[in-house]
N, C-alpha and C positions, 0 to 999 in steps of 0.2 A: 382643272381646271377643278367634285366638291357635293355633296349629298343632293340630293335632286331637290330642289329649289319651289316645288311648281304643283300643282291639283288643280282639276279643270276647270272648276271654276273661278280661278286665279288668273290675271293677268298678269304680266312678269313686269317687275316695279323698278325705277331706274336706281341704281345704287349707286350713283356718285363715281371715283375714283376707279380707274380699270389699270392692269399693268401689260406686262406680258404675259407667255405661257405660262402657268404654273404646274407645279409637278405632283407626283404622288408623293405623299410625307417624304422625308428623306432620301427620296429618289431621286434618279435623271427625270427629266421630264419630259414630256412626249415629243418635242421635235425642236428646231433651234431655235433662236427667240427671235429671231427677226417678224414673226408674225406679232399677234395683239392680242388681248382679253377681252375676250367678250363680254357679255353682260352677267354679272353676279361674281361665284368665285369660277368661271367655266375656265377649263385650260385648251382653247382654241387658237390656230393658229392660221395664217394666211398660206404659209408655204409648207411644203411636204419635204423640200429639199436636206438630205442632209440627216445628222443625225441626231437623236433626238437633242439633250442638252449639252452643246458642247462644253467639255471640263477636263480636267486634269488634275493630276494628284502628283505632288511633289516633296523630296526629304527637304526640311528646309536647310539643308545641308546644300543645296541645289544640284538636286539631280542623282544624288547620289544615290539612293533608294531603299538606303540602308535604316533608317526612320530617326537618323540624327538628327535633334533638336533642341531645342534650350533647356534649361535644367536637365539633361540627357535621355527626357524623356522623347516617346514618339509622337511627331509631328506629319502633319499635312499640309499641302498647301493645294486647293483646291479649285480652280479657275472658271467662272463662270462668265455665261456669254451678255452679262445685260448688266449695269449698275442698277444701286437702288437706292431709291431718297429717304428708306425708313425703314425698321423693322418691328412689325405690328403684325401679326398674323391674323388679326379680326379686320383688320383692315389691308392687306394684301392677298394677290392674286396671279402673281408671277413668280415664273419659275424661279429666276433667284434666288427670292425673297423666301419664297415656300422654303426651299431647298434649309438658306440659314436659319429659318424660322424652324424647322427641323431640328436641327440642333442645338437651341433653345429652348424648345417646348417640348413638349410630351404627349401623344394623342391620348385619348381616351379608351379608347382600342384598335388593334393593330393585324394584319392578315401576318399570322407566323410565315416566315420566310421555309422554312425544311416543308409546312405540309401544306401550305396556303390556306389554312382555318381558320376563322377568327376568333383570337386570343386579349385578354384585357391586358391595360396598359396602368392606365392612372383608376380607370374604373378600376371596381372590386366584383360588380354584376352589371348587367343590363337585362331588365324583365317586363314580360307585358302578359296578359291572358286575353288579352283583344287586338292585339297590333298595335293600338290605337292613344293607349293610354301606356308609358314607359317608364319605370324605376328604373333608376341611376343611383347606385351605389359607389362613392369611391370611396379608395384606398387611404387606410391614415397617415400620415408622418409628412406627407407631400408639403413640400412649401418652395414660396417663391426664392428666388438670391436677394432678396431684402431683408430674407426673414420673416416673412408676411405666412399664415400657414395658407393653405391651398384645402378652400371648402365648398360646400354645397351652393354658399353663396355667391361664392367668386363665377362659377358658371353660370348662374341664373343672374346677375349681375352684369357680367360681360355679354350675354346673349343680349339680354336688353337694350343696351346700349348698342349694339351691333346692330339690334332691328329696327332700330329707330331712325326715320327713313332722314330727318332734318340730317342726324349726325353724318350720313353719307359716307358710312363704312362698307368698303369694295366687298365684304363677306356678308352684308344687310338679307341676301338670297338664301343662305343658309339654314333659315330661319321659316322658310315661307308657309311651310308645312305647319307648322306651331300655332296653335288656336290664338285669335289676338294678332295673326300679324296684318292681317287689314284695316286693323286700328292704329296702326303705327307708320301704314303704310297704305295710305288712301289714295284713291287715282285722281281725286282733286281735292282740294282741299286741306284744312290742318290734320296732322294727326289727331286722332281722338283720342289714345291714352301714351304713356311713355313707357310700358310695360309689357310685355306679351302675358295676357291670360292663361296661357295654357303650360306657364312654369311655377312651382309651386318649388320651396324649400322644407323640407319635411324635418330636416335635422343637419346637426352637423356638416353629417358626411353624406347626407341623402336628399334626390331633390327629383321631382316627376315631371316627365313632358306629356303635356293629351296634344296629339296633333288633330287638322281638321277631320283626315278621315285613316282609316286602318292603311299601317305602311310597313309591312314585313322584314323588307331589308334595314330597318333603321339602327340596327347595332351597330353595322359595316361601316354607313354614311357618319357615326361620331370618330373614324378612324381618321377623317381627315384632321388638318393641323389649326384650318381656319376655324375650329369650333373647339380650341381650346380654350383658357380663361387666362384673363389680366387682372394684372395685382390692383388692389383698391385703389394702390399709392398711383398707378399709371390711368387708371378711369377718370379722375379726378382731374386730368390736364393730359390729354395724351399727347398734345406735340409739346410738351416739354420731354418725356421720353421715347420720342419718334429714334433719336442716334443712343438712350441708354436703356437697350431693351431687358426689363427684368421679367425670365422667366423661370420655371421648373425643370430645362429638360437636363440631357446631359452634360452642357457646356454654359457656359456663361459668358458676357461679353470680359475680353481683358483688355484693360485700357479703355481712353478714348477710341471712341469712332466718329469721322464727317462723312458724310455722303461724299461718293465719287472714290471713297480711300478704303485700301485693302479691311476686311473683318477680319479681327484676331479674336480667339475664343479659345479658352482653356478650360478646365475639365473642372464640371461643378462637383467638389467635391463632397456634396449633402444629398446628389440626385437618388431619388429613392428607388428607380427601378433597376429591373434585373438584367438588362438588356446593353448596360452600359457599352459602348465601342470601344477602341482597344486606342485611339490616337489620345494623348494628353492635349494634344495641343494643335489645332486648325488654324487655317490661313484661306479666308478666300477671297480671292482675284479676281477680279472683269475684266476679260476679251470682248474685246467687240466684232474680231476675227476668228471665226474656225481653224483659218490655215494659220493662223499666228501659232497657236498651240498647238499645231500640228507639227510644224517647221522647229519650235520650243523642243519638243519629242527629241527629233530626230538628231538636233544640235546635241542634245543629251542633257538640257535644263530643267526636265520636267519629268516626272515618273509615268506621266498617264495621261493620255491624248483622247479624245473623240476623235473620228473618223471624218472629214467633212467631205461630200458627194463631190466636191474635185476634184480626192485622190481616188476615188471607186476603184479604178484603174493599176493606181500606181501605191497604194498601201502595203499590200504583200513584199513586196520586191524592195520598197524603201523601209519594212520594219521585219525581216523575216523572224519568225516565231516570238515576234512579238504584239501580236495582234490577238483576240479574243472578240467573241461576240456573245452577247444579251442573251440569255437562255427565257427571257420573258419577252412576248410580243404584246403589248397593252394597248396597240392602237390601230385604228383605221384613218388612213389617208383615202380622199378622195375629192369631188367634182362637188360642191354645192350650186345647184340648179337653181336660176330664180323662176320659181314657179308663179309667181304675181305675172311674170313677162308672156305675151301671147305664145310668144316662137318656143316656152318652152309646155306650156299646156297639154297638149297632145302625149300621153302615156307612149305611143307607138314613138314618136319622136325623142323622148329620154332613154329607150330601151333601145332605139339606134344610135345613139349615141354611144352608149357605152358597148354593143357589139361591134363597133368602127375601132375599138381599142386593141392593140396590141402588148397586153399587160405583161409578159414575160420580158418584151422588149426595154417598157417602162420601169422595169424593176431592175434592171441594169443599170441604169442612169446614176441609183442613190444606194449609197453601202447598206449591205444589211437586211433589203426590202423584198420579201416575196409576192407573187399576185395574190389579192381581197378575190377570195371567192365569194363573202358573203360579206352583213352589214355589222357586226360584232367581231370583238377579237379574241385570237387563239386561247389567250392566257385567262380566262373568266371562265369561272363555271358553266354550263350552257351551253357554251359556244359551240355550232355545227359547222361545218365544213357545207361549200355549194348550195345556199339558200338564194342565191341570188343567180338567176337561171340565164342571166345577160350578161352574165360576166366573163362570156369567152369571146372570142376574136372568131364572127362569122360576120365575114362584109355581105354575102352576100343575103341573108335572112337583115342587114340591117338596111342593106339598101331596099330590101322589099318592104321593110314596115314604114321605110322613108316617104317611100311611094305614096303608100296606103292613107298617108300622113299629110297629103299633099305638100310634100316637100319641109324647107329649114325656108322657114322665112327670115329675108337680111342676110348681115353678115352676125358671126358668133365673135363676139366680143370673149376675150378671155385673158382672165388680172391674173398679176403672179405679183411677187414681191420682189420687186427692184433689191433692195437692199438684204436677197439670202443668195449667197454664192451658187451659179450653178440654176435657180430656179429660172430661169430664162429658156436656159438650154433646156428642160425639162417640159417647161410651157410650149416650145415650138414643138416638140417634138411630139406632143399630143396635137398642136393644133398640124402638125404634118399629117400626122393618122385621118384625121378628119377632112382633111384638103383632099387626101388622096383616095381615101376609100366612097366619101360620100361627096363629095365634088362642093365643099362647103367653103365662103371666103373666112378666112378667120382673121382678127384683128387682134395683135396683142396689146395689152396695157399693164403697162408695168409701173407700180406704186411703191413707197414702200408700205411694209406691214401696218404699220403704226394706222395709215391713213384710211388703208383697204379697209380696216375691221369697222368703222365709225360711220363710213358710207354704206354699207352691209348691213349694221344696227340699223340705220334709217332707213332701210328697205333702198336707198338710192343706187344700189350696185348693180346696172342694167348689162348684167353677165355672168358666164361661169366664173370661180372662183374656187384655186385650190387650195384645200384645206385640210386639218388632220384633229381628230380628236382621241383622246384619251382619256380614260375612267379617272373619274375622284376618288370613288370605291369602287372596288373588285366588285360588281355587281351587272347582271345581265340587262339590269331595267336602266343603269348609269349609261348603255348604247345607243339607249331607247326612247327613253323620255326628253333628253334636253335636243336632240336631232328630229325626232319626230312629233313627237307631241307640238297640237298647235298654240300651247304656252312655254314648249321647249326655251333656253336657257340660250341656243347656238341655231335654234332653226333658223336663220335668218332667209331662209327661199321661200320663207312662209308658206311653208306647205300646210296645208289640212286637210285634215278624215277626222268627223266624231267617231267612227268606228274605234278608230287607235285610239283617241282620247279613253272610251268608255271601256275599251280592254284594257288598257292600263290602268284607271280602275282598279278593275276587278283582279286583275294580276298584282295588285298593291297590296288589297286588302285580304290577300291567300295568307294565312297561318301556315298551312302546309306548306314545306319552302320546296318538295317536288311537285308539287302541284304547280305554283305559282309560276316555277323554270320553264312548266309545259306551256300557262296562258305566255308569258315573257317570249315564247320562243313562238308561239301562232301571231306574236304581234309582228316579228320580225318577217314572217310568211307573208303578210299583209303588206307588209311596206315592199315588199322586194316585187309582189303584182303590181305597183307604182310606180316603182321607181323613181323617189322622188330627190334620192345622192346619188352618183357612179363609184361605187368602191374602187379603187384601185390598188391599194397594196396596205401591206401589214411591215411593220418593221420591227427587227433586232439589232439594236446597236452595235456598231461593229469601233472596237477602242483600242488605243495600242496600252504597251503596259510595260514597265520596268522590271525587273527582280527585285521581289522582296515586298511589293506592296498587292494587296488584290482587292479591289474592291467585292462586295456583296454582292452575288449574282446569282438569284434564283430564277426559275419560270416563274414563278407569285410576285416575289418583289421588284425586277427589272434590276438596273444596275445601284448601288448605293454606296457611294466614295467614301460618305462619313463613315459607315460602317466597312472599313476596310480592315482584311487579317495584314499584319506583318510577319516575313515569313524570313525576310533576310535577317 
């Protein structure tokens, strides 16, 4: 869902256009897309159900798996769960889109897959002696598939245009950090300039950001996609090339594309970097079914399935030994509390809440998913095990804090997303927990995603609501800031603590990057004496797989189709 967005004394600014989930560069993305995007580039979602991006990988030979495809090079076909009206990465926000945008563009630096460290891509350096002020060095030879070269310009050019609140680009958040962008992006009123101040073009191939105040992590945050650059020729008129996206990465569009019609992309063969994938040739698809592609699998039309939470059960047995799971877990699923609502006020009240859970049980329901013991996930640096001291299954310490709490006033209203397979069954089966252990009436309400996330922005979602988030960048403070912070990106139970706020801060502006894991991880100490989310599970995608195709699957990177080995 994108670099952290936000400093305290920042309000979070509306940026126009939202999609679905979006994913990490070239990855699956953190859960199916039947949920909604939140506000900026965040990859949040309404339902937990399921696996993260459902997809599949296919010879276009159909099914064969052998990587036959036109000019006898190797082919993909690749199936995602959402259409998309355009492809723009400064302006997208959803997993699809991300996904294709992927394989068009190029980050600027990239978490290596074998050690998880962050390695350059299009950059050639990134440097600061303050945090605060950042040299950007890229790489020469880069240019777009127009022929356009790819310079210092093109990014301080696209940034701008990106932050500029009229243009109502869905990546406008990316930006927030960047001295100047209150000028572009005023809480009333016109903008006051068209440029952000704090980008400066030094030469060529070199160009410096001052953000507002010192931000450590900010190498990691350029790894995202939506912070790469558009060619002058696409600035100039961007929905004229909304369907002919010209980028730099490894592929390029072939042919026509309409929205709603498969993306064909072939191998650009001018892309400068080293990393290039091994298929010539991609094909990707919309489902708007899990089980469609699931059932595709089994028929033997498709090489590579996602798993969707209504075969949890029945996967094994219908694909034996050919099933595999996600060696990266990059997210927390859980409970967003509306803390604005009285009934949920009460700390002793949210902490019963989540000791009425039987997570072990819940983690059955959906492929892949182990119990959240804490509020961060496994696969980031930092990350501890059992910070979150409410996160085991004691009914009766919760019905005593219930007590103490003078009770659950009302009934607990609790949204799910109509429209993701399976999440219904998932939502009773917590609001059964809570029936049964704390004698609470519960009410379901089922939406679909799309609708959930808009009423949630406006604070009007008078309920729990399940939801799942996922890192932009591999980064401890990406758990941290847009969930808890009270300018967060995704807090939308509007929670606040100036304490969090003013330790994030201070955990921002550490140079020493052990030091700063230490303030990062006493923030997370603090939020879990609140309880202001109910963690409930972490997940590993569980996908079937053909012979001969594999996709990318580290702990760092999660699952990545584009960059699949052929091995038939």
């Amino acid at each position: 869902m994108t670099p952290t967005r936000a400093v305290p004394t920042v309000a979070p600014q509306p940026t126009g256009a939202s999609g679905l989930v979006t994913a990490v560069p070239a990855a699956i993305g953190p859960a199916w897309t039947a949920g909604e995007l939140m506000a900026r580039t965040r990859r949040i979602v309404t339902a937990t159900t399921g696996t993260t991006l459902a997809m599949l990988l296919a010879g276009c030979g159909g099914g064969s798996g052998d990587g036959a495809g036109k000019d006898d090079g190797r082919s993909l076909e690749i199936a995602t769960a959402a259409e998309v009206p355009y492809l723009n990465p400064s302006n997208d926000n959803g997993s699809t889109g991300i996904q294709i945008e992927s394989a068009l563009w190029a980050p600027l630096t990239r978490v290596d897959a074998k050690t998880g460290k962050l390695v350059n891509v299009v950059a050639d350096s990134v440097t600061s002696k303050d945090a605060k002020t950042w040299t950007i060095k890229i790489k020469p030879g880069w240019k777009f598939t127009n022929g356009e070269k790819l310079t210092a310009k093109s990014f301080v050019d696209t940034w701008n245009y990106t932050a500029y609140a009229p243009h109502a680009f869905a990546n406008n958040g990316a930006f927030q950090r960047v001295e100047g962008y209150d000028d572009l992006n005023p809480a009333k009123g016109e903008p006051k300039a068209t440029t952000l101040s704090g980008l400066k073009v030094v030469d060529d191939l070199t160009f410096t950001v001052t953000l507002k105040g010192a931000f450590s992590p900010y190498p990691t945050t350029l790894s995202y996609i939506g912070v790469t650059a558009l060619s002058a020729e696409t600035l100039k008129d961007p929905d004229k090339y909304k369907h002919e996206p010209i980028g730099y990465g490894a592929y390029k569009l072939d042919g026509g594309w309409k929205a709603g019609q498969p993306v064909r992309l072939t191998r650009n063969k001018d892309y400068s970097g080293k990393d290039a994938p091994q298929a010539d040739h991609i094909t990707f698809r919309f489902f708007s079914n899990p089980e469609t592609a699931y059932n595709e699998f089994l028929a033997g039309n498709v090489d590579y399935a996602a798993v969707p939470s209504s075969k949890t059960d029945s996967y094994k047995a219908d694909a034996p030994g050919k099933w595999s799971q996600a060696k990266a877990s990059t997210n927390v699923n859980y409970l967003n509390l509306p803390m604005m609502l009285k009934a949920y006020g009460d700390t002793r009240v949210r902490r019963a809440l989540s000791l009425a859970l039987d997570r072990d049980s819940l983690a059955k329901l959906k492929p892949g998913q182990f119990p959240a013991t804490s509020f961060t996930a496994p696969s980031v640096d930092g990350h501890r095990e059992h910070t979150c001291g409410d996160c085991t299954l004691d009914v009766a310490r919760a019905k005593k804090l219930l007590r103490e709490a003078g009770g659950f006033s009302g009934t607990l209203r609790l949204f799910f997303a109509s429209d993701n397979p399976g999440e219904q069954v998932y939502a009773e089966a917590l609001g059964n927990m809570w029936r049964q252990n704390l004698g609470l009436k519960i009410q379901y309400v089922g939406k679909p995603g799309a609708e959930i996330g808009p009423l949630a922005n406006a604070g009007k979602l008078d309920g729990i609501r399940i939801m799942a988030w996922g890192h932009d960048y591999p980064a401890l403070e990406d758990y941290l800031t847009p969930v808890f912070a009270s300018y967060g990106d995704v807090n939308t139970g509007r929670y606040r603590d100036a304490q969090v706020d003013r330790m994030l801060g201070e955990a921002n502006a550490q140079v020493d990057q052990a030091r700063a894991t230490r303030e990062y991880q006493a923030i997370e100490d603090r939020v879990a004496e609140q309880m202001p989310v109910v963690p409930l599970s972490h997940s590993r995608d569980v996908y079937l797989h053909a012979e001969g195709i594999e996709p990318l699957n580290t702990r760092f990177t999660n699952v990545d189709p584009v960059r699949s080995t052929f091995t038939g």
